[in-house]
Every structure is written in structure tokens, then in C-alpha cells.
N, CA and C atoms of all chains as a GROMACS GRO file, in nm:
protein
  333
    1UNK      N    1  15.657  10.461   4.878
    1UNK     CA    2  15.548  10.363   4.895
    1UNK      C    3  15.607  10.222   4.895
    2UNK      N    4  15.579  10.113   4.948
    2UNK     CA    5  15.589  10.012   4.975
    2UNK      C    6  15.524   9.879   4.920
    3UNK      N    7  15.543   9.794   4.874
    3UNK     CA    8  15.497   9.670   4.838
    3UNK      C    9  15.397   9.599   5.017
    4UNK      N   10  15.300   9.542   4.953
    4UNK     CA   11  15.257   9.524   5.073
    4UNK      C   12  15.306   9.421   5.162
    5UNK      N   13  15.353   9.290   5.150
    5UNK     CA   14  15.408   9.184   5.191
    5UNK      C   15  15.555   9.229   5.235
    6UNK      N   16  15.609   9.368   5.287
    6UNK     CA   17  15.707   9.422   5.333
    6UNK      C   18  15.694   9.504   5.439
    7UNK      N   19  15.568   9.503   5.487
    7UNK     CA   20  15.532   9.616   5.566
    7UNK      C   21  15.636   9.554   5.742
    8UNK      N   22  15.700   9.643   5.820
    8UNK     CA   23  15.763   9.587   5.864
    8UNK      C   24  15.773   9.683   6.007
    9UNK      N   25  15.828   9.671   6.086
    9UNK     CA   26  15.780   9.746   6.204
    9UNK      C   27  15.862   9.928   6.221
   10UNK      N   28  15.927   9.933   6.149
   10UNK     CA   29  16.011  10.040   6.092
   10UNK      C   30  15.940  10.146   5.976
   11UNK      N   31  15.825  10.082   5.969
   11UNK     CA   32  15.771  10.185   5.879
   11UNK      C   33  15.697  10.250   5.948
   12UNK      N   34  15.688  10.411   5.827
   12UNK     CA   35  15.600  10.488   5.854
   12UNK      C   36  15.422  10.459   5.814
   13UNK      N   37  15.368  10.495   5.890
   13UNK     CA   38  15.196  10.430   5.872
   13UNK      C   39  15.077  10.570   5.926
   14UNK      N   40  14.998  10.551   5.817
   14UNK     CA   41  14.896  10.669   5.819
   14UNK      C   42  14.807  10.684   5.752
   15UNK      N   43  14.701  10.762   5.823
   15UNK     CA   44  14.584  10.769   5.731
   15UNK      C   45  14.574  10.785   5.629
   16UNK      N   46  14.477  10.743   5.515
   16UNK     CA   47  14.493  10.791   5.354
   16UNK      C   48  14.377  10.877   5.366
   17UNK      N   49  14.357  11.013   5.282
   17UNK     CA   50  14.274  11.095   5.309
   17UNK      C   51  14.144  11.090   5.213
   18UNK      N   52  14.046  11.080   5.262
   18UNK     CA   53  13.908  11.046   5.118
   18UNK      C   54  13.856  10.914   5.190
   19UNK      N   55  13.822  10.938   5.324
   19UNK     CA   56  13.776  10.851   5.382
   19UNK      C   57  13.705  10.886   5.455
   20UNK      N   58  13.518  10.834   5.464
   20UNK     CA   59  13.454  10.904   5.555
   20UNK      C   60  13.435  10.839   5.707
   21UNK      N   61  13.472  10.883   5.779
   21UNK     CA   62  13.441  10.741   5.910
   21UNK      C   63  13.350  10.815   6.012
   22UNK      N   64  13.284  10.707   6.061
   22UNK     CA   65  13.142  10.702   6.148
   22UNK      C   66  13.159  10.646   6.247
   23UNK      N   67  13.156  10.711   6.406
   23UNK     CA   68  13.131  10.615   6.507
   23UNK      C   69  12.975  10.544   6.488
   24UNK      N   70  12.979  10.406   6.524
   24UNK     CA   71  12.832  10.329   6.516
   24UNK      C   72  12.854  10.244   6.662
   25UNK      N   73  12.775  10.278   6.743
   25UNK     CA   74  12.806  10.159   6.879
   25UNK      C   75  12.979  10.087   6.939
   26UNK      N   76  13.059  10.227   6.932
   26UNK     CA   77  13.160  10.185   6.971
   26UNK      C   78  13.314  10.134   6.873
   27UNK      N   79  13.210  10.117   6.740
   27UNK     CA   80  13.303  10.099   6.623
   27UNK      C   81  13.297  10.154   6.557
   28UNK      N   82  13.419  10.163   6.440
   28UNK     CA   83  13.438  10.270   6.316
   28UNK      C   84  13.403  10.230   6.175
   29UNK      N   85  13.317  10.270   6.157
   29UNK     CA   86  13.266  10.208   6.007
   29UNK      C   87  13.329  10.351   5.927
   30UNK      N   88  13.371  10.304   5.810
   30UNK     CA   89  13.450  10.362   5.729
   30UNK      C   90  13.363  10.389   5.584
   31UNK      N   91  13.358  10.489   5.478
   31UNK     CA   92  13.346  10.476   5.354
   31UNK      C   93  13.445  10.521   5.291
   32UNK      N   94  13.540  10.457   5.187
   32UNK     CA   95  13.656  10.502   5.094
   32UNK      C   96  13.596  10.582   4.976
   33UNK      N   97  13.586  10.690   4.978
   33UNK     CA   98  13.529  10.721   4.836
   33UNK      C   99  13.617  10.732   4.732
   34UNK      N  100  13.774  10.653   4.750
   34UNK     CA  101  13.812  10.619   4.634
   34UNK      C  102  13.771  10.460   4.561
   35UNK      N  103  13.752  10.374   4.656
   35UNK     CA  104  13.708  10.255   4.597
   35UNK      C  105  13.557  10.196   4.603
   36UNK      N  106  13.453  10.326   4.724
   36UNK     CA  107  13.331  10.272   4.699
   36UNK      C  108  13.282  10.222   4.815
   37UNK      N  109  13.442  10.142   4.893
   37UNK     CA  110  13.362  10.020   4.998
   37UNK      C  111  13.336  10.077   5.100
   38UNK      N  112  13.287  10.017   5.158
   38UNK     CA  113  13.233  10.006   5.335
   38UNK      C  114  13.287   9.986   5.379
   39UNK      N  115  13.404   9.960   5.520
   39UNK     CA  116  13.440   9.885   5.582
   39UNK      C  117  13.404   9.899   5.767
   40UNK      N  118  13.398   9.856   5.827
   40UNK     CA  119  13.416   9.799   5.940
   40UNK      C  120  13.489   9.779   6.029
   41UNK      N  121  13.582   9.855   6.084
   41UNK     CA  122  13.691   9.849   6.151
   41UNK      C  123  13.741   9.775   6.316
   42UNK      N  124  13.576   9.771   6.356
   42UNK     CA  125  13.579   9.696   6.478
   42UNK      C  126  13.570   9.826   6.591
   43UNK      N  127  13.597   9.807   6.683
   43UNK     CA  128  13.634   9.865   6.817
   43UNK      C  129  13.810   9.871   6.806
   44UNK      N  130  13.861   9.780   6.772
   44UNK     CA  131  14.045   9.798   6.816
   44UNK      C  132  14.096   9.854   6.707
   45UNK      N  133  14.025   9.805   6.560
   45UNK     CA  134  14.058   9.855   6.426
   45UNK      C  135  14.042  10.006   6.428
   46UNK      N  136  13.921  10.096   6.515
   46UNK     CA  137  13.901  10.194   6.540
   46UNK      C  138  14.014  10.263   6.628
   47UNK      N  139  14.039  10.234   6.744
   47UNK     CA  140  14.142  10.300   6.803
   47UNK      C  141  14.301  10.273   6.745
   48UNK      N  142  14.363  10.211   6.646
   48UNK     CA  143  14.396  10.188   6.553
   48UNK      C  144  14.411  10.296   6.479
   49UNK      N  145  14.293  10.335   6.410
   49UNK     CA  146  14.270  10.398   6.302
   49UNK      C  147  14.303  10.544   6.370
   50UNK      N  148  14.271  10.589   6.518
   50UNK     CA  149  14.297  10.717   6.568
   50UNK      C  150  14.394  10.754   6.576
   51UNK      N  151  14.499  10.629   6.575
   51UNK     CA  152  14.619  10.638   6.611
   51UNK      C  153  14.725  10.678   6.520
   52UNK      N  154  14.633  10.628   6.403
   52UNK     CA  155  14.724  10.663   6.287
   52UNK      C  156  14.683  10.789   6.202
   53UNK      N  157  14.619  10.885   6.267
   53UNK     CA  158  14.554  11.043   6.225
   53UNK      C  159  14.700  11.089   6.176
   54UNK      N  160  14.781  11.100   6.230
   54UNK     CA  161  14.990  11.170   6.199
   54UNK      C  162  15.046  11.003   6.186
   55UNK      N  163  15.119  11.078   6.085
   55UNK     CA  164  15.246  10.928   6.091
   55UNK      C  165  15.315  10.849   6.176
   56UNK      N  166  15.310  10.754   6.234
   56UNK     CA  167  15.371  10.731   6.340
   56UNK      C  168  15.439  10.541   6.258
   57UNK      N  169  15.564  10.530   6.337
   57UNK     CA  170  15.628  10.413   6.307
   57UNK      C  171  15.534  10.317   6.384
   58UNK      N  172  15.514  10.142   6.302
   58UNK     CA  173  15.450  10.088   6.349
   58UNK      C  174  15.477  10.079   6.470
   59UNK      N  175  15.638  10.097   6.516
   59UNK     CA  176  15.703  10.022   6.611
   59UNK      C  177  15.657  10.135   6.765
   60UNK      N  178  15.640  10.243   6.732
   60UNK     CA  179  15.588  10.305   6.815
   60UNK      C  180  15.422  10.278   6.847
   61UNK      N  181  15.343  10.237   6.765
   61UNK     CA  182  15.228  10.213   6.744
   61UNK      C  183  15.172  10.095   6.821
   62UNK      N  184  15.248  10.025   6.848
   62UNK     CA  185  15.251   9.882   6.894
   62UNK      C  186  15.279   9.885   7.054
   63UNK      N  187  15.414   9.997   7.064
   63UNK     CA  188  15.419  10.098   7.210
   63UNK      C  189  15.288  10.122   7.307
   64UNK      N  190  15.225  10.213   7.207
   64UNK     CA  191  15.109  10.284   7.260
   64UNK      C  192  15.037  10.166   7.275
   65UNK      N  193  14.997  10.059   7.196
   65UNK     CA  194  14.900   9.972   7.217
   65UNK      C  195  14.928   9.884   7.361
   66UNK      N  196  15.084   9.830   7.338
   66UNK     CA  197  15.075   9.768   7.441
   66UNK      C  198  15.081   9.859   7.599
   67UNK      N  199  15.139   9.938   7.573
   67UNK     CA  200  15.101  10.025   7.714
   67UNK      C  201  14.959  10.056   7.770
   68UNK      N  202  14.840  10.064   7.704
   68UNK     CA  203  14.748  10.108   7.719
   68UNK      C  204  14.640   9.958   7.707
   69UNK      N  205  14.676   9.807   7.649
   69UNK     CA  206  14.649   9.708   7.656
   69UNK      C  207  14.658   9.575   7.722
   70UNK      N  208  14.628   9.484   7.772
   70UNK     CA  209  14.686   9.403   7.844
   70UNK      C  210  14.724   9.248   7.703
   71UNK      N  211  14.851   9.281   7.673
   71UNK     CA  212  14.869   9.190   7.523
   71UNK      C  213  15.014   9.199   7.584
   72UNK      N  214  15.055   9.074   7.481
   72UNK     CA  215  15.218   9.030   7.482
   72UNK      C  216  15.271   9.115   7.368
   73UNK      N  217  15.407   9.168   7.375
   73UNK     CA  218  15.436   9.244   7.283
   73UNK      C  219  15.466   9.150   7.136
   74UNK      N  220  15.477   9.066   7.180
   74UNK     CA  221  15.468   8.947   7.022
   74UNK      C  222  15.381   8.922   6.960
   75UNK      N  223  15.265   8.943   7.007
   75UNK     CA  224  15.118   8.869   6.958
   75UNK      C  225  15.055   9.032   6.936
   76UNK      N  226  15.053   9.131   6.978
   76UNK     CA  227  15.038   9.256   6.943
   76UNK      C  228  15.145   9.299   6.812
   77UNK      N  229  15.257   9.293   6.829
   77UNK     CA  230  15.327   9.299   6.685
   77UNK      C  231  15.263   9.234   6.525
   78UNK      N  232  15.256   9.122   6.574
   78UNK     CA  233  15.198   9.023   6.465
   78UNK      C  234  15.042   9.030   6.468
   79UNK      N  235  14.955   9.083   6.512
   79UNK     CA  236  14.830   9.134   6.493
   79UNK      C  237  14.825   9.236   6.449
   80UNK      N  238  14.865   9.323   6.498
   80UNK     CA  239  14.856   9.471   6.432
   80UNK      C  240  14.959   9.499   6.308
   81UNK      N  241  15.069   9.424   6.246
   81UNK     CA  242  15.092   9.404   6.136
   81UNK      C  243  15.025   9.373   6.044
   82UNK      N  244  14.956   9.228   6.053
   82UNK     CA  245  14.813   9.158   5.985
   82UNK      C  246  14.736   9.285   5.975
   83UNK      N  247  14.660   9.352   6.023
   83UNK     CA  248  14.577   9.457   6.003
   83UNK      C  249  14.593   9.578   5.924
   84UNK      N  250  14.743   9.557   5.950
   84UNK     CA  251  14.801   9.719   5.903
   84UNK      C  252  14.777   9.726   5.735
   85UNK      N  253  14.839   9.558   5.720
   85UNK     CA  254  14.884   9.509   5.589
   85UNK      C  255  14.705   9.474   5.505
   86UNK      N  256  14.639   9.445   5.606
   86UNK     CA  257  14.509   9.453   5.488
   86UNK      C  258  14.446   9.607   5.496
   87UNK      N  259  14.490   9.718   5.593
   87UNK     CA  260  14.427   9.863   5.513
   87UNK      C  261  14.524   9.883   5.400
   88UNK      N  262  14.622   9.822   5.380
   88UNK     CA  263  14.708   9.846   5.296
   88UNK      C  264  14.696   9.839   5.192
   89UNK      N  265  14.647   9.683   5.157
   89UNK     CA  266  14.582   9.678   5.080
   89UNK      C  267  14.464   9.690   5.012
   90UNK      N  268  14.431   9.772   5.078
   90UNK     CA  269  14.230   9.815   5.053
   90UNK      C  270  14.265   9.993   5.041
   91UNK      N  271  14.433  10.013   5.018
   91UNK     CA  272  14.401  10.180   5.038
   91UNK      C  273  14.386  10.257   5.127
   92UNK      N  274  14.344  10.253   5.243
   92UNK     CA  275  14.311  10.309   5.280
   92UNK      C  276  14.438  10.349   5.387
   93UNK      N  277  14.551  10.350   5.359
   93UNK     CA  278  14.647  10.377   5.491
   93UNK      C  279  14.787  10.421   5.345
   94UNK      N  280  14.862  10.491   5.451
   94UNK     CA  281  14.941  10.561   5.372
   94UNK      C  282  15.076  10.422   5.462
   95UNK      N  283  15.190  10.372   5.366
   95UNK     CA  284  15.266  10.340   5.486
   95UNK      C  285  15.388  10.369   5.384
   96UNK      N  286  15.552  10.423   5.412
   96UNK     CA  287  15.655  10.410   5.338
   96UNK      C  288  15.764  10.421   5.456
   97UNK      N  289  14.513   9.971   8.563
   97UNK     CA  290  14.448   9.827   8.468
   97UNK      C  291  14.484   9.890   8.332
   98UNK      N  292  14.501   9.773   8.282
   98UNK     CA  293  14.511   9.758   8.126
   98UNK      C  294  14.397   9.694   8.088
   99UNK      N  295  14.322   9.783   7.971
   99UNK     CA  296  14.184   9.781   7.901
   99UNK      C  297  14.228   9.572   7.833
  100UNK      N  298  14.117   9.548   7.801
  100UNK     CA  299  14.167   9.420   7.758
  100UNK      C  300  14.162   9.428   7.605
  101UNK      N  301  14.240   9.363   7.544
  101UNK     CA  302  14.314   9.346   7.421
  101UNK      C  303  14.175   9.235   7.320
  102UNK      N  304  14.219   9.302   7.194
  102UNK     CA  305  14.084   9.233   7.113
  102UNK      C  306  14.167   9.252   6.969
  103UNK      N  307  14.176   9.094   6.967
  103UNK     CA  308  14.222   9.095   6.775
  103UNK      C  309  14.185   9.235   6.719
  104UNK      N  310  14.230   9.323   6.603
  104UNK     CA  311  14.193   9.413   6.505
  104UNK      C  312  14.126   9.324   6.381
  105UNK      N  313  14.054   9.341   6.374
  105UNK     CA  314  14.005   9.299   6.246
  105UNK      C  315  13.918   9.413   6.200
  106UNK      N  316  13.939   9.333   6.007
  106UNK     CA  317  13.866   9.450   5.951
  106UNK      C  318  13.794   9.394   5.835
  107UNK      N  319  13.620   9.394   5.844
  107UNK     CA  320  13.521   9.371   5.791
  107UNK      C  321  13.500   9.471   5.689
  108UNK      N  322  13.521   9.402   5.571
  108UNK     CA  323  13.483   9.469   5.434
  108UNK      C  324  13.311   9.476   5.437
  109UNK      N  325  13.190   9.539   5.435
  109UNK     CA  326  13.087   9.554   5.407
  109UNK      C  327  13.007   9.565   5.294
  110UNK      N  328  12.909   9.424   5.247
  110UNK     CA  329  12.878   9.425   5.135
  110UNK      C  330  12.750   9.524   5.115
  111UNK      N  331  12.780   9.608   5.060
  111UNK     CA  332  12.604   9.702   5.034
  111UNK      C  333  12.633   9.767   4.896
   0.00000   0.00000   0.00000
């Protein structure tokens, strides 16, 4: 397991299990029934979240995104890091 | 075509 302010494109990243998720109009609303919350994942946070069903390195993760996205691979790195790093901290993602 | 790209963000929900 990892400190969160280390998360880095070499890691492994994945779902944490005890999570109920709901398609709602295109987005993934989430319940953690280890901490209670709600969350909200968006539309991209959602395909995101599919992505990370098996372990996959961010650095591959970022692959798939930009192949299938029209994004710079710099500004996709550093977004989807930011994101990674707050399921991280909310639990809900496995990353080491 | 490439689908177009949208910040990830993630909304904590107060209820």
C-alpha cells in the first residue's frame, strides 16, 4: 500500500471491493459501505472506474484513455492522477 | 474520432 501523495504512474490501481455503484443518466454514483458516503463519479470518473475492475498500471490506464480520447498525453496524465489520488483517499481504490 | 475528453472529477454527496 502506498502513501497517497506518491501515487505515481508506475503503480498498480484498482477497485476496492464494498462498493455499491449505480448507473444514473450516464454517470456512476457510488455507495462505500465502508465509510457511508455517496459519491459521484461523473461520466469520465465512471469510465475510469470500469477501467479499473483488474489492476492495471496507471501508465497503461492513461494509454487506454488517451487512445480512445481526444486529450494531450500530459494533461491526461496529470488529471487522471488528481483523481486517482482523491479515490485514494476516500478508499475506495486499491493502488501499490 | 476520438470521443471528447472531460476533466474526471469526483463529487462527494451530502445525504
Amino acid at each position: 500500500m502506498i502513501k497517497n501523495q506518491s501515487l505515481s504512474v508506475q503503480h498498480l490501481v484498482s477497485q476496492k471491493e464494498g462498493n455499491i455503484v449505480s448507473d444514473m443518466d450516464g454517470e456512476k454514483v457510488m455507495l462505500s459501505i465502508h465509510n457511508g458516503k455517496y459519491y459521484n463519479l461523473g461520466e469520465m470518473g465512471g469510465e475510469i472506474w470500469e477501467l479499473l475492475k483488474e489492476p492495471i498500471t496507471v501508465q497503461n490506464l492513461i494509454a487506454s484513455l488517451t487512445e480512445q480520447y481526444d486529450v494531450e498525453h500530459s494533461e491526461c496524465e496529470e488529471q487522471v492522477l488528481s483523481f486517482l489520488t482523491l479515490l485514494l483517499e476516500e478508499g475506495i481504490v486499491n493502488a501499490g | 474520432m476520438k470521443k471528447v475528453w472531460k476533466q474526471p472529477v469526483l463529487e462527494v454527496l451530502d445525504v
